[in-house]
C-alpha positions as CSV (number, residue, x, y, z in Angstrom):
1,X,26.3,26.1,-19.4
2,X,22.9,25.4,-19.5
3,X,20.3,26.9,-21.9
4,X,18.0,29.7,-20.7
5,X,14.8,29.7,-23.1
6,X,11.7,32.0,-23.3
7,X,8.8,30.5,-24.1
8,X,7.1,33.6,-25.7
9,X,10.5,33.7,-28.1
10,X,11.8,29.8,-28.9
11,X,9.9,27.2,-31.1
12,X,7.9,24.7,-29.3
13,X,10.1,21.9,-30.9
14,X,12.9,23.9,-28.8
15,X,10.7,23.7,-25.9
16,X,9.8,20.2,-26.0
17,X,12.9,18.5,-27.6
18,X,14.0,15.4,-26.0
19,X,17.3,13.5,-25.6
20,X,17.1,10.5,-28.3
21,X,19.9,8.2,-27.9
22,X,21.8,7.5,-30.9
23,X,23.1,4.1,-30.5
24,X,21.3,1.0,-32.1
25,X,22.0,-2.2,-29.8
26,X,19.5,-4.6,-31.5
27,X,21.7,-6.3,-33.0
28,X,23.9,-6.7,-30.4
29,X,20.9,-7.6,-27.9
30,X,19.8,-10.3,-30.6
31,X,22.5,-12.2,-31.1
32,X,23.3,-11.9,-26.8
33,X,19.7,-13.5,-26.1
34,X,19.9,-15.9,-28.8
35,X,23.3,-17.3,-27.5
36,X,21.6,-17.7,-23.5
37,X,18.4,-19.7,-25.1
38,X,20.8,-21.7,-26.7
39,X,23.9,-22.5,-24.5
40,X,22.2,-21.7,-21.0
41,X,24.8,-21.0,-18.1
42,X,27.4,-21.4,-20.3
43,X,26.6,-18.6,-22.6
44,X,26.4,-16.2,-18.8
45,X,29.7,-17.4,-17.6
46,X,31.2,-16.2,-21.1
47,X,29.8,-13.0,-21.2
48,X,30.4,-12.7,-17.4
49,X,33.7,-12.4,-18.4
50,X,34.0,-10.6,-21.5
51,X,31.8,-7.9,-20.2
52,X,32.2,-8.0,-16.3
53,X,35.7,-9.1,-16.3
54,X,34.8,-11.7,-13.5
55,X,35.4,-15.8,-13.8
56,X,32.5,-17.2,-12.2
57,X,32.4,-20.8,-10.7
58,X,29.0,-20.5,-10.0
59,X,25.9,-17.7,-10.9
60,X,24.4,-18.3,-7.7
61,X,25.4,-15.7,-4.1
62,X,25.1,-17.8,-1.5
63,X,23.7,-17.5,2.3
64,X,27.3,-16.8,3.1
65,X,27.9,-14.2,0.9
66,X,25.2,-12.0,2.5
67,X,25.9,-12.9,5.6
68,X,29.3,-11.2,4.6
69,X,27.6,-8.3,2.8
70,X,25.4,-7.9,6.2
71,X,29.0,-7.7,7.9
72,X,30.3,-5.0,5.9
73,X,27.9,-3.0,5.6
74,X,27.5,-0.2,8.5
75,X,24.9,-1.0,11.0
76,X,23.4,3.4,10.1
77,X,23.2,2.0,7.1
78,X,21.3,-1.3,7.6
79,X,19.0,1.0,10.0
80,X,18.0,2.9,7.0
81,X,17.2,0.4,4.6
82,X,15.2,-1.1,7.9
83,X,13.6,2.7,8.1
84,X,13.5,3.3,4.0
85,X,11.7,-0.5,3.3
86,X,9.3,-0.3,6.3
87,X,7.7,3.3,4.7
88,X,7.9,1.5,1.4
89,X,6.0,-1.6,2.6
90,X,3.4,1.2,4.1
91,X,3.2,2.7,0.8
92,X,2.4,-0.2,-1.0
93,X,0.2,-2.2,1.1
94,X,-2.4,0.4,0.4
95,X,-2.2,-0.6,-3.3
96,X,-3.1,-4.0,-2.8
97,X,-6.6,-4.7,-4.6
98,X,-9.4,-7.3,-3.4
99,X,-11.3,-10.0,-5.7
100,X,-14.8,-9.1,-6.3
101,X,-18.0,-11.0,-6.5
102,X,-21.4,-9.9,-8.2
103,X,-24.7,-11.6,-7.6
104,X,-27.6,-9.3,-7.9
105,X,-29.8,-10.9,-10.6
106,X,-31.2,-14.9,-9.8
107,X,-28.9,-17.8,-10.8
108,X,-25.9,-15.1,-12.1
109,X,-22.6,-15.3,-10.1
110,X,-20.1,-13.0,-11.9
111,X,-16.3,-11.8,-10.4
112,X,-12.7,-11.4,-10.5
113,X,-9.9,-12.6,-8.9
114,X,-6.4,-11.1,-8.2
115,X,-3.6,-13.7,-8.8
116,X,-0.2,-12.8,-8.1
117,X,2.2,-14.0,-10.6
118,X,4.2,-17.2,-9.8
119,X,7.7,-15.6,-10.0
120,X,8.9,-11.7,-10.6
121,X,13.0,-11.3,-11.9
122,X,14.3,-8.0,-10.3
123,X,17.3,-6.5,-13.1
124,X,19.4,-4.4,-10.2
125,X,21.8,-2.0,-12.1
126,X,25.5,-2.8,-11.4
127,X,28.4,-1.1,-13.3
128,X,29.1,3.3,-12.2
129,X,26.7,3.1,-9.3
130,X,25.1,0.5,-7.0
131,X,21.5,0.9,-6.4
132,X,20.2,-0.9,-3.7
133,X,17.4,1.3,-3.1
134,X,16.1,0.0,-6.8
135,X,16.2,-3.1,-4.7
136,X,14.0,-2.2,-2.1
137,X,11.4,-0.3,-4.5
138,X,11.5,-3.7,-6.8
139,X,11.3,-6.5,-4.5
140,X,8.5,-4.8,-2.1
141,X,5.9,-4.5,-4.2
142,X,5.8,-7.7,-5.6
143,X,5.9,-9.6,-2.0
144,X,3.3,-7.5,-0.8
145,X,1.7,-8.7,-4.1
146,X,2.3,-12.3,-3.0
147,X,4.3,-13.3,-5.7
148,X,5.7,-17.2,-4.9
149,X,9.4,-16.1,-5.9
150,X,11.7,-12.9,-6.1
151,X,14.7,-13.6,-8.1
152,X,17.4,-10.9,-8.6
153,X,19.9,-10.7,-11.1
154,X,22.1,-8.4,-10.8
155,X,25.8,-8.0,-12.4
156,X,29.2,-9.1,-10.0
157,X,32.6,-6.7,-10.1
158,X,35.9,-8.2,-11.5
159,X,36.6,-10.0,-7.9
160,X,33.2,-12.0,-9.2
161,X,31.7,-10.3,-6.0
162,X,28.2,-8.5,-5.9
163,X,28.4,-5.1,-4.4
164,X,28.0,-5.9,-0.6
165,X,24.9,-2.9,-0.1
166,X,23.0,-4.9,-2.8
167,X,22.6,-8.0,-0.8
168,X,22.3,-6.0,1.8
169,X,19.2,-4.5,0.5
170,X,18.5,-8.0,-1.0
171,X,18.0,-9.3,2.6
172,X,16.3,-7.1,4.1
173,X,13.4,-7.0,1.2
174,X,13.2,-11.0,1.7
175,X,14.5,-11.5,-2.2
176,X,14.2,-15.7,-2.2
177,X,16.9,-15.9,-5.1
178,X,20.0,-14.2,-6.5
179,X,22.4,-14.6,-9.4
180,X,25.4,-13.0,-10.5
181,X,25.1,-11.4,-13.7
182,X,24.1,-8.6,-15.7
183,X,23.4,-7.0,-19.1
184,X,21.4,-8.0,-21.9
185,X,22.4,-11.8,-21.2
186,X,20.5,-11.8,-17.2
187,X,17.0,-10.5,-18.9
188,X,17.7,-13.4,-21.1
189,X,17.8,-15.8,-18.2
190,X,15.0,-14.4,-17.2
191,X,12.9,-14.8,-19.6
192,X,14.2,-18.1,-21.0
193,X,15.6,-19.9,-18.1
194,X,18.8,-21.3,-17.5
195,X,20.0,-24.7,-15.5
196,X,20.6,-22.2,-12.9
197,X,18.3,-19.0,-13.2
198,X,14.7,-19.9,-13.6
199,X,12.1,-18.1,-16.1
200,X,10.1,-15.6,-14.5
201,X,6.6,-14.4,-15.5
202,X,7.2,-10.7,-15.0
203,X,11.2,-9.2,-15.7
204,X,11.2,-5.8,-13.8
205,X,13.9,-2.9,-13.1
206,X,15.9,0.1,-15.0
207,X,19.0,-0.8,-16.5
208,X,21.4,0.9,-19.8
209,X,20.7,0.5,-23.3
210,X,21.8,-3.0,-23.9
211,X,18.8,-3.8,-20.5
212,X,16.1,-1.7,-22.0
213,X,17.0,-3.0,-25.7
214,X,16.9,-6.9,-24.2
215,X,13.4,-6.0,-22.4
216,X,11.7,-5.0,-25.4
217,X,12.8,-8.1,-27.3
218,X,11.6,-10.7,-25.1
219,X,8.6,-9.0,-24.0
220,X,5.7,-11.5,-24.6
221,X,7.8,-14.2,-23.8
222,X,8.0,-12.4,-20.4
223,X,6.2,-9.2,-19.7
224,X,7.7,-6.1,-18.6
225,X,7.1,-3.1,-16.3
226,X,8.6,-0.7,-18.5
227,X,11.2,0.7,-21.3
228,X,12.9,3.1,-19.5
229,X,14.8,6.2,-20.6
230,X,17.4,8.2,-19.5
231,X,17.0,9.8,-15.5
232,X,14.4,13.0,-15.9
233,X,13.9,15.9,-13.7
234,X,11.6,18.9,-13.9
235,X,11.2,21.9,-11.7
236,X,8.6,24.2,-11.8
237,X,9.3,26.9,-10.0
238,X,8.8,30.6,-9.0
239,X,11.0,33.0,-8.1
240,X,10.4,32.8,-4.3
241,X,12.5,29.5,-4.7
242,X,15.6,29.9,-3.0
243,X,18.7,29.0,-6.2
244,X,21.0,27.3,-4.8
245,X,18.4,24.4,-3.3
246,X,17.0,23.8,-7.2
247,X,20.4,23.9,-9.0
248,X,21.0,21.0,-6.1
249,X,17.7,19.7,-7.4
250,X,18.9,19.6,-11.4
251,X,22.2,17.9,-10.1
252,X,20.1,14.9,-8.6
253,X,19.8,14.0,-11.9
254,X,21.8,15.2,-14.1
255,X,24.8,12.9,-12.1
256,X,23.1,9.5,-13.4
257,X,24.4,9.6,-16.8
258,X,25.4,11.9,-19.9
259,X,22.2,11.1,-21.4
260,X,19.8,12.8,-18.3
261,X,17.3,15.4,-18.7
262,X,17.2,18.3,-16.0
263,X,14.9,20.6,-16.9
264,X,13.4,24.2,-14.8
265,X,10.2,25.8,-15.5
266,X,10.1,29.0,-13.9
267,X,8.0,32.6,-14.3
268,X,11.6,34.4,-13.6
269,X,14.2,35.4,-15.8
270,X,15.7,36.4,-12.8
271,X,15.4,33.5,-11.2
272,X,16.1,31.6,-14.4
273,X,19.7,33.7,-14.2
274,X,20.4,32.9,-10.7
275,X,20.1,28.7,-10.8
276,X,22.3,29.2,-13.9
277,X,25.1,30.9,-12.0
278,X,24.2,28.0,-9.1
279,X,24.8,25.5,-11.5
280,X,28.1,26.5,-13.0
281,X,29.0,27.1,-9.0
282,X,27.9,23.6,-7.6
283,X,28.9,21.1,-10.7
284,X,32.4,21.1,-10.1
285,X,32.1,20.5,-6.8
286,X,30.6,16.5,-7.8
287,X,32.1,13.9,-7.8
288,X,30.3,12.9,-11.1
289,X,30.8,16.1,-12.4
290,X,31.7,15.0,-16.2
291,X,28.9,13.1,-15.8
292,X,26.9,16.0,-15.0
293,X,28.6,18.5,-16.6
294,X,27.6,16.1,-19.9
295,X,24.0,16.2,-18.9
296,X,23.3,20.5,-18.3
297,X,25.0,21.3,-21.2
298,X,23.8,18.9,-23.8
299,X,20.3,18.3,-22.0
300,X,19.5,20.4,-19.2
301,X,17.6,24.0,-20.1
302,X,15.3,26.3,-17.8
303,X,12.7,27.6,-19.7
304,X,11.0,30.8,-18.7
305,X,7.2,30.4,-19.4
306,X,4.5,33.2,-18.7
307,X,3.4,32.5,-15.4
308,X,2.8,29.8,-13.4
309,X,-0.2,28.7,-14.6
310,X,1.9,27.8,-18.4
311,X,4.6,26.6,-16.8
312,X,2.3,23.7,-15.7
313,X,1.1,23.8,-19.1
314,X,4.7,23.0,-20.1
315,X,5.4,19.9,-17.3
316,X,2.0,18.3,-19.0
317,X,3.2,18.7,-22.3
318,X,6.8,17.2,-21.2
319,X,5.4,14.6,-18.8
320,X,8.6,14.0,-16.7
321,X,9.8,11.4,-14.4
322,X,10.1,13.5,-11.6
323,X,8.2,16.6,-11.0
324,X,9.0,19.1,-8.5
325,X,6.5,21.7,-7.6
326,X,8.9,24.4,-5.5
327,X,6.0,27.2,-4.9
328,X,4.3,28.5,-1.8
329,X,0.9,25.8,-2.1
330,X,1.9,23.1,-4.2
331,X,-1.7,21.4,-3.4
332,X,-3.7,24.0,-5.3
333,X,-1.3,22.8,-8.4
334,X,-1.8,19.3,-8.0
335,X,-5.0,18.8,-9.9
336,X,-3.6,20.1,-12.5
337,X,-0.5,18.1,-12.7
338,X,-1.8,15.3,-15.4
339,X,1.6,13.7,-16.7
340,X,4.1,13.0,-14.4
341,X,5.5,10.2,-13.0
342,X,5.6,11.2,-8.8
343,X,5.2,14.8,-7.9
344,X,7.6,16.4,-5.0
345,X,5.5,19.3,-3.2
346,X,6.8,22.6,-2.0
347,X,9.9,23.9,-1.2
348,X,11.2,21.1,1.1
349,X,10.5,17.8,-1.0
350,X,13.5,17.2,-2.8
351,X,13.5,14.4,-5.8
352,X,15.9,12.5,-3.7
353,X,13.5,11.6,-0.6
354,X,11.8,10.0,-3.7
355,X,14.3,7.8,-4.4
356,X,15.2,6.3,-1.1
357,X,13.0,7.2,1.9
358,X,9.5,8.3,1.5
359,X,7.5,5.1,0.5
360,X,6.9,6.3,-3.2
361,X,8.1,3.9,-5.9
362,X,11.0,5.6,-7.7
363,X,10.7,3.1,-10.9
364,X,9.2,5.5,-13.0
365,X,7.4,5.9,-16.4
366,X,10.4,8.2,-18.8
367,X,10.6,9.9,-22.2
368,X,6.9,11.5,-22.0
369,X,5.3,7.6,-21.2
370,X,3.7,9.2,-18.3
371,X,1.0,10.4,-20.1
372,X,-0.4,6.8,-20.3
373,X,2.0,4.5,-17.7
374,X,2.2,4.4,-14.2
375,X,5.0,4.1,-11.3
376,X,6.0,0.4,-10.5
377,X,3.2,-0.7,-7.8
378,X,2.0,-3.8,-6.6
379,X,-0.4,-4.0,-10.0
380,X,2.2,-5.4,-11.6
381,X,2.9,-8.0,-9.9
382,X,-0.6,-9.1,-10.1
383,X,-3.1,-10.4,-12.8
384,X,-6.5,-10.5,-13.0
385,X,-8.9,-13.7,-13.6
386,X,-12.5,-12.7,-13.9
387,X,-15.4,-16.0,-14.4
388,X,-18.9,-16.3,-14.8
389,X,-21.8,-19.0,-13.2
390,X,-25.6,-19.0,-14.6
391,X,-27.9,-22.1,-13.3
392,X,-29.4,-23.2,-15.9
393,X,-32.7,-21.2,-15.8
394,X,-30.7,-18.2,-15.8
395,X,-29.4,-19.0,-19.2
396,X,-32.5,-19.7,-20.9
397,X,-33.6,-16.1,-19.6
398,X,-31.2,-14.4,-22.3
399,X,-30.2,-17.3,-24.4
400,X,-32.4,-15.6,-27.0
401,X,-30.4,-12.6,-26.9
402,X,-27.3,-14.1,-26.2
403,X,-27.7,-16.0,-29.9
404,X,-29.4,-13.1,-31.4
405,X,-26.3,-11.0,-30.7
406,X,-23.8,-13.6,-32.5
407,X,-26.0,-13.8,-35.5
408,X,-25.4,-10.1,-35.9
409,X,-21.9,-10.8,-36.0
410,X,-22.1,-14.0,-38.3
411,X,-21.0,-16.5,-35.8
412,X,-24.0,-18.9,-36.3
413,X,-21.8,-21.5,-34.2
414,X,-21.8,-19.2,-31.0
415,X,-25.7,-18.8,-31.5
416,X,-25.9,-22.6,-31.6
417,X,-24.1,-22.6,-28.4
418,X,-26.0,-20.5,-26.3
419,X,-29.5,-22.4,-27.7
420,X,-28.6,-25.9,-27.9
421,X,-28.9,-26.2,-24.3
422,X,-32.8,-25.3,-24.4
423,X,-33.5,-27.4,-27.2
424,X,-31.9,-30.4,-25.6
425,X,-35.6,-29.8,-23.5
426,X,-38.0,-29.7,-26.2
């Protein structure tokens, strides 16, 4: 059963305690990317099979394959990945930054320009669920960025088959390439390159322990969009909030693994009370509901702060994943939300329009990184070249500055350089 807390009575280490996984998997990780670099496709087709059960002939799905996967799938569901990407795509266009150019002072051109990157590597989650929203949120972004190529990797079942609503989602995001295989070992091929999979610039994409572990590791090889934790939700609540529809709300969560944090914030111990009886009601009634059971009672708690006003106090200081705000005007709360990944408003927003449907990425900063990262968004798919012109008079104008500056610094070399040009006149 989950834990009902009272602010006013519990420790703020109670309050604030997070789920730290136990297991260490650098090792592990280590030794899986070192054996990729070395052997190449050869190393994927092993651990293919020791880890997906599957024998491979090749990593690559072909045209045919999703044209099967497109077969199977039903058409209400093709319409709403059609429906889901398209308010995506609307979402994210609006991200999209524009190169700059400066030139207010004689003979000075400064600016910036927005590069894409050459080529992103999606990580789609295989194993106890299929995501092919993750998908959708992944690839849209960076082709709206205007990266050259979107390669997926994405892990095959024991028939050596990827899941067919995966390359169904695959198509209809326009991913140019995808490859059978998963774990530590595909973010390897990633960021090394195989005869088969090509390096990427940018690896993006949730994944388990063994992903996240394999991320950090080769990050600066490749960069990353994120470490991600374990799923996170948090309610704030008061006690207007009808039970039943935020126990529903904890569950969204709490059924992605053992490890997820649900959390309620509430002014009601009444109200507190009543999702707790929900809870117990609807978790058997899952068909995760180990799962879930696993998360409420190891992670899940409501907390019952003072009022409102600390109960937002409390969501800052925990700076979820997802934040519902389940009152009567979520807008006049808004400003003060300053760590959260995306914010649901009011009493008819649940977390799960976030995840597939609004527009909204759903690859979100976990584990408190909210309070200095940022959903997945079409930045990250982008980098930034800035460069600088001066004609020449322009130069001798604050080459006297320029040189008396790098003398401060000791650099008589970069002093020399921004002089030598007007002494070449004398």
């Amino acid at each position: 059963m989950i834990r009902i807390l009272n602010y006013a009575e519990v420790s703020a280490s109670e309050v604030f305690a997070r789920v730290e996984p136990k297991m260490d998997v650098s090792a592990i990780v280590s030794d899986i990317l070192s054996a990729v670099k070395r052997d190449g496709d050869a190393a994927l087709f092993a651990f293919t099979e020791k880890f997906d059960k599957a024998v491979l002939k090749t990593l690559v799905v072909s045209k045919e394959e999703i044209d099967e996967a497109l077969s199977l799938v039903e058409p209400r569901f093709l319409d709403i990945l059609h429906r889901a990407a398209a308010n995506i795509r609307a979402f994210h266009e609006k991200q999209v930054r524009t190169s700059f150019i400066i030139n207010t002072e004689p003979g000075v051109v400064i600016g910036q320009k927005i590069i894409p990157v050459d080529k992103a590597g999606l990580y789609v989650p295989g194993g106890t669920a299929a995501y092919p929203s993750t998908v959708l949120m992944d690839a849209i972004p960076a082709k709206i960025a205007g990266v050259r190529e979107v390669v997926m990797v994405t892990p095959p079942g024991k028939d050596g088959k990827v899941n067919p609503a995966i390359l169904a989602a695959a198509s209809v995001a326009g991913i140019d390439k995808i490859f059978k295989v998963g774990g530590a070992q595909a973010i390897a091929a990633l960021a090394f390159g195989t005869e088969s999979i090509p390096k990427v610039d940018k690896i993006v994409g949730p994944g388990n322990a063994f992903v996240a572990e394999a991320k950090k590791q080769v990050f600066g090889q490749v960069s990353i969009d994120m470490i991600a934790g374990p799923s996170e939700i948090l309610i704030v609540a008061d006690g207007k909030t009808n039970p039943r529809h935020a126990a529903a709300d904890l569950l969204s969560q709490a059924e992605h693994d053992k490890l997820a944090s649900a959390v309620l914030v509430t002014d009601s111990m009444d109200f507190a009370k009543a999702v707790q009886g929900e809870l117990e009601k609807q978790i058997p009634l899952l068909e995760r509901a180990e799962i879930a059971r696993a998360s409420i009672d190891n992670n899940g708690k409501i907390i019952v702060a003072n009022d409102l006003m600390n109960a937002i106090e409390i969501a800052n200081e925990i700076a979820p994943e997802h934040l519902e705000l389940c009152v009567d005007n979520p807008f006049d709360l808004l400003d003060s939300i300053r760590h959260a990944g995306s914010v649901f408003m009011g009493r008819n927003c649940p977390e799960a329009l976030g995840d597939y449907f609004a527009g909204p990425n759903h690859t979100l900063p976990t584990s408190g990184t909210a309070k200095f990262s940022s959903p997945l968004s079409v930045d990250d798919f982008v980098k930034k070249t800035q460069y600088t012109y001066y004609t020449k008079d322009a130069l001798a104008a604050v080459a006297e500055d320029v040189a008396f500056f790098a003398t401060k610094e000791g650099l008589t070399g970069h002093a020399k350089s921004a002089m030598v040009r007007s002494e070449d006149d004398v």
